[in-house]
N, CA and C atoms as a LAMMPS dump frame, in Angstrom:
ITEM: TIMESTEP
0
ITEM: NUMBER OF ATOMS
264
ITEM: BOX BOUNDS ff ff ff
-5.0000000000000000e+02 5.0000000000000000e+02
-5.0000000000000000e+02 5.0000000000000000e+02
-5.0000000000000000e+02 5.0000000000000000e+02
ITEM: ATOMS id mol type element x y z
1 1 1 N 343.109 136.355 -222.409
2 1 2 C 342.774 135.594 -223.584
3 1 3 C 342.815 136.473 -224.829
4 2 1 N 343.09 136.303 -225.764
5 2 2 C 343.401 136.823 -226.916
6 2 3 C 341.846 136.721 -227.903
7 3 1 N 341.876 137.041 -229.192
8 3 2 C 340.814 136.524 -230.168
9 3 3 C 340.879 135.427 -230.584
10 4 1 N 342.138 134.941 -230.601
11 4 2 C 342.632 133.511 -231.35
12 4 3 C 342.404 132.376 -230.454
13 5 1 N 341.564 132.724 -229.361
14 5 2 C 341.357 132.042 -228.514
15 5 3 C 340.989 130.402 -228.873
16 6 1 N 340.992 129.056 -228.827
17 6 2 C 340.018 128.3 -229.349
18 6 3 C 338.888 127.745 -228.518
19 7 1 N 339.408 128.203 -227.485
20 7 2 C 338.149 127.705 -226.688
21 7 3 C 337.162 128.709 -225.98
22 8 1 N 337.472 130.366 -226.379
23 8 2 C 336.411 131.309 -226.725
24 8 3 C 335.205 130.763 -227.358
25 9 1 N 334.228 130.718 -226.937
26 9 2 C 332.443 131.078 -227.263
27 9 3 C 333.153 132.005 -228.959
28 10 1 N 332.522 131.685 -229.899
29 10 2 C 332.475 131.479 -231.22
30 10 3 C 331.22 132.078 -231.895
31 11 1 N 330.384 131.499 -231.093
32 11 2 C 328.977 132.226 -231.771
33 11 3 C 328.66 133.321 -231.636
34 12 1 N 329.209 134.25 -231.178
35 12 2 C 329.14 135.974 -231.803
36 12 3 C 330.017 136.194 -232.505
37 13 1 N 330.983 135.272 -232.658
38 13 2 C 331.458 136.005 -233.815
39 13 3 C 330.923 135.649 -235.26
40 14 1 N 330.485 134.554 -235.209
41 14 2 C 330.073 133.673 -236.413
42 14 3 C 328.141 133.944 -236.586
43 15 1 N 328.013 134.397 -235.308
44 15 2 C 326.295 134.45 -235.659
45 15 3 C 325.626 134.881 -237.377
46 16 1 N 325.275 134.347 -237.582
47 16 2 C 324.226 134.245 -239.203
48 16 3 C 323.202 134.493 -239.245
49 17 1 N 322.87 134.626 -238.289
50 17 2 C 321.375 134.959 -238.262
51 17 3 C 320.894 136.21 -239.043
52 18 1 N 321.217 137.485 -238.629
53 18 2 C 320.81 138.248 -239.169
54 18 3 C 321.164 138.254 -240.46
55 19 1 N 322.168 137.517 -240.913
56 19 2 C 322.54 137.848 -242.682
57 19 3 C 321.227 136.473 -243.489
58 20 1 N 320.515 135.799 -242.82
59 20 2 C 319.67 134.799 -243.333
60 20 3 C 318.795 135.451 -243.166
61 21 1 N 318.154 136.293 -242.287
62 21 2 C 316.873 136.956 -242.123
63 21 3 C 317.25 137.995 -243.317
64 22 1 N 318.34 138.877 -243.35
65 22 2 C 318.245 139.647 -244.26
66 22 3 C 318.123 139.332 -245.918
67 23 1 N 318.971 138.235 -246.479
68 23 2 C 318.427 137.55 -247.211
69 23 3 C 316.678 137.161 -247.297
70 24 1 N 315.918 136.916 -246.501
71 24 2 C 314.543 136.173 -246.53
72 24 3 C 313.93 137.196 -246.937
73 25 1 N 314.017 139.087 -246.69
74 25 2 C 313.532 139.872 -246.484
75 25 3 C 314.092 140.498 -248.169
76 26 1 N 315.374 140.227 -248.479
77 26 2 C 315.204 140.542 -249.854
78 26 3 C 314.631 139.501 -250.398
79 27 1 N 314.384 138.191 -250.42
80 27 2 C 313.748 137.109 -251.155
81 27 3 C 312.165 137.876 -251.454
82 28 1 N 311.444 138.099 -249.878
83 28 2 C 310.558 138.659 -250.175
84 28 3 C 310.158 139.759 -250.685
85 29 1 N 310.921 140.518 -250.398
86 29 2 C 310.496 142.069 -251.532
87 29 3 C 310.893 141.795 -252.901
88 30 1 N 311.277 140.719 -253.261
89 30 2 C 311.763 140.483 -254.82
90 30 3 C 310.017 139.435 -255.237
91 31 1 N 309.976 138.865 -254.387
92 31 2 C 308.828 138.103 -254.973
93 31 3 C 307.641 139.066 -254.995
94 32 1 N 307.505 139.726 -253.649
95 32 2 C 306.07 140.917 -253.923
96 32 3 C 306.271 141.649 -255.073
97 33 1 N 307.923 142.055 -255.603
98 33 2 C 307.869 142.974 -257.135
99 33 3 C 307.932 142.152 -258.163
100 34 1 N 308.053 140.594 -258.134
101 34 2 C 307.745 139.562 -258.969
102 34 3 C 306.158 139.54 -259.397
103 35 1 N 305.638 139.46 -258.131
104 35 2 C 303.64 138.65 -258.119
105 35 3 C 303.635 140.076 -258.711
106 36 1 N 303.667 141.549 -258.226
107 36 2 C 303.097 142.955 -258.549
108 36 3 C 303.308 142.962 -260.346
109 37 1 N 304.617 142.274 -260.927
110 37 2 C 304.65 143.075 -262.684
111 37 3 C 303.614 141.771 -263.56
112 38 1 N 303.681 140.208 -262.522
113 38 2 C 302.875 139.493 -263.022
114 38 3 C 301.402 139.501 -262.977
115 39 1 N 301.432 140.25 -262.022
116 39 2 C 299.656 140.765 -261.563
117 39 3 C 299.29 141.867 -263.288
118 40 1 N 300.411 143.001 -263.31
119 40 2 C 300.055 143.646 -264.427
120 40 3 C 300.685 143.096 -265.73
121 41 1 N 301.017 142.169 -265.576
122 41 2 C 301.072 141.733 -267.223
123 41 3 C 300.238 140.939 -267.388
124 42 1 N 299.107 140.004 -266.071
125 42 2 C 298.13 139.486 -266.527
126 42 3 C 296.662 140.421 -266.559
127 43 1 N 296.757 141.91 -266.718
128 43 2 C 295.809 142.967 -266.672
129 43 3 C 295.691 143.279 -268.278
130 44 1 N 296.843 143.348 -268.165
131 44 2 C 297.196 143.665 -269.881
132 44 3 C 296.683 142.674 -270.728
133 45 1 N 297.186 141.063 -270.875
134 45 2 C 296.342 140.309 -271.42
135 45 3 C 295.147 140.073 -271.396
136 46 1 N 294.382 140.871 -270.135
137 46 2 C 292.826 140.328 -269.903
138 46 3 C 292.322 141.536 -271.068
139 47 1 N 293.094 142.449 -270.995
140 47 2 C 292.954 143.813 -271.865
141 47 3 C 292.732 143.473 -273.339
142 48 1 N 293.537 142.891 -273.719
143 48 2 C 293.708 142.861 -274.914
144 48 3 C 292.76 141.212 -275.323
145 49 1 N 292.92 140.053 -274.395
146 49 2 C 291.635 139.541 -275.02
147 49 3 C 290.248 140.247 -274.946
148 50 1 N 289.916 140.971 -274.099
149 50 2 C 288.82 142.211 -274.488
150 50 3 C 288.643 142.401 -275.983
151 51 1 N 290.019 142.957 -276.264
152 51 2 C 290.006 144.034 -277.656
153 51 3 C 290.33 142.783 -278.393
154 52 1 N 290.648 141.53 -278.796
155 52 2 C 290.848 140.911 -279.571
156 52 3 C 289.492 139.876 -280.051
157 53 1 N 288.223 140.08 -278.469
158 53 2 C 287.513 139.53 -278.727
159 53 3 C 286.035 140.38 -279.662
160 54 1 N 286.248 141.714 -279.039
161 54 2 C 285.759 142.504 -280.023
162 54 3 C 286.09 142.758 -281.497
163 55 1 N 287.149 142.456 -281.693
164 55 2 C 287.797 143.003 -283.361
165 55 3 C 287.193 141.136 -283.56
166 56 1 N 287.339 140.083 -283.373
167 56 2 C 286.386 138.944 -283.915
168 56 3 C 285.115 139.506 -283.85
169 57 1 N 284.246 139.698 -283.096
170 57 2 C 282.86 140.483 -283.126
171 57 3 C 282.611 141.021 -284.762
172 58 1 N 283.456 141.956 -284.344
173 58 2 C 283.194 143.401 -285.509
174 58 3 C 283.582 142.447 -287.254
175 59 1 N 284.821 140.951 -286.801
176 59 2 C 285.285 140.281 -288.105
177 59 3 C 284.358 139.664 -288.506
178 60 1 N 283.346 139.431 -287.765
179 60 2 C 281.954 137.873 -288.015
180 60 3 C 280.689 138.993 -288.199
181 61 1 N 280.766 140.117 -287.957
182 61 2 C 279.72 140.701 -288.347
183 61 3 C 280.322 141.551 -289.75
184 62 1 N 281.131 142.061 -290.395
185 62 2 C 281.489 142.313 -291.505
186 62 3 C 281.344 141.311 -292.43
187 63 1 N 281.588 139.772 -291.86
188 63 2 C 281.145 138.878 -292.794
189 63 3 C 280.067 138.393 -293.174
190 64 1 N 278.681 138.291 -291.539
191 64 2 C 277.407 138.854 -292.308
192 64 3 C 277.068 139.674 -292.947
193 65 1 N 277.576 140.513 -292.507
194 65 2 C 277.155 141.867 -293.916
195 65 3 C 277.377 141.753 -295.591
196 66 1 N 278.835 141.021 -295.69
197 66 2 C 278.973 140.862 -296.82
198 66 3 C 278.172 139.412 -297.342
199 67 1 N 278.132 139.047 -296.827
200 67 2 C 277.04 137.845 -297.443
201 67 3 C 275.869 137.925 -298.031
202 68 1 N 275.555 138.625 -296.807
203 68 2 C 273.888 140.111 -296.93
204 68 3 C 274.24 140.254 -298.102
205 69 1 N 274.998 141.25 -298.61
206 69 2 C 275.33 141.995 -299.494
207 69 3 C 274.986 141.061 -301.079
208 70 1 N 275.853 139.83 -301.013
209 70 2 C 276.229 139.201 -302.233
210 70 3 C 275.043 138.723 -301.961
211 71 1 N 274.177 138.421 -301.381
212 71 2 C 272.892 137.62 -301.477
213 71 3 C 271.789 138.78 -302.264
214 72 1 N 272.21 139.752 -301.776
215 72 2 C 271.52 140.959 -302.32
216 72 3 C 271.632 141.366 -303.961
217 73 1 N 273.049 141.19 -304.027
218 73 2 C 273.551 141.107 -305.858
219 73 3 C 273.021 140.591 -306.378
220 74 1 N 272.705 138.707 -305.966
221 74 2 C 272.724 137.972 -306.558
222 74 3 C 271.142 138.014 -307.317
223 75 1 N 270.258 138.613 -305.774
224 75 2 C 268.781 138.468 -306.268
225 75 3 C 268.36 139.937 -307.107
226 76 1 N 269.483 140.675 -306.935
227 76 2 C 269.255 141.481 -308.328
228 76 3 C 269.797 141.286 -309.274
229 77 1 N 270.77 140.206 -309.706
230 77 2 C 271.243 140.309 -311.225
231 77 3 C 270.046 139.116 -311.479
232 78 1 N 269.725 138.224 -310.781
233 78 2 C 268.136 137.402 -310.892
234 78 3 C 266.95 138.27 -311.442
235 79 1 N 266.925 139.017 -310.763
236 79 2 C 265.799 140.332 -311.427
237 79 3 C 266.163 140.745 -312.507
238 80 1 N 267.228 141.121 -312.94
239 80 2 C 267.826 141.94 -313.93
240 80 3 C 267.589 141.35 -315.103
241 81 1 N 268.369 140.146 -314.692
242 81 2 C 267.624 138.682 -316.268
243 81 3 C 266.259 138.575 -316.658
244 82 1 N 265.804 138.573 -315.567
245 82 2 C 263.764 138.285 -315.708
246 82 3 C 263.743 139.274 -316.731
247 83 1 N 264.346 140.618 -316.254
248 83 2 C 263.359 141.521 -317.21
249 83 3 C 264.372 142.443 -318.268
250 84 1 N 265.66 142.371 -318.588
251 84 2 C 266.064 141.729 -319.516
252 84 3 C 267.011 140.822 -319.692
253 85 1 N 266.557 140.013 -320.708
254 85 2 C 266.916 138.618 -320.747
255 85 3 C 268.574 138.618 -322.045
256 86 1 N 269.223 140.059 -321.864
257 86 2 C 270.124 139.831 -323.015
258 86 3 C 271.774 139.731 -321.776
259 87 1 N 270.913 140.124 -320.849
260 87 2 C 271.759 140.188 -319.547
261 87 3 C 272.42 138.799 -318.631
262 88 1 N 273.77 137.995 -319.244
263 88 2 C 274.293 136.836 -318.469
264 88 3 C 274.129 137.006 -317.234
C-alpha cells in the first residue's frame, strides 16, 4: 500500500488534537498575562484615587482656611471702622 492509499486509516495523519490543545494552552497563558497587566492597572487606579482623594482633602481644607481667613479680615476691617471711622 502506498500513502495515497484511500482506504488507509487517516487519523494519524490528520490528528488535531495536539495543535487544539496547543492553541488552548497559548489562549491560556495569554489570558493569565491579560488578568496579570489588568490586575496592575487596576492597582494603579486604586493608587491614584488614594492620591486624588487626598489632594480633594487638602482642596476643601485650603478652602476652610481661606474663608477662616476672609472672615477674619472682615471682622477686622469691622474693628478698624469702630475705632476709626475715616476708614471705608
Amino acid at each position: 500500500m502506498s500513502d495515497n492509499d484511500p482506504t488507509k486509516d487517516i487519523s494519524a495523519k490528520y490528528d488535531t488534537k495536539p495543535t487544539f490543545e496547543t492553541i488552548l494552552e497559548e489562549l491560556r497563558s495569554f489570558r493569565a498575562s491579560v488578568e496579570l497587566r489588568f490586575d496592575q492597572v487596576d492597582k494603579r487606579f486604586d493608587q491614584l484615587d488614594v492620591r486624588l482623594h487626598r489632594i480633594e482633602a487638602d482642596g476643601h481644607d485650603t478652602q476652610s482656611k481661606f474663608h477662616s481667613l476672609r472672615a477674619d479680615f472682615n471682622e477686622l476691617r469691622n474693628t478698624l471702622k469702630e475705632h476709626f471711622p475715616v476708614i471705608h
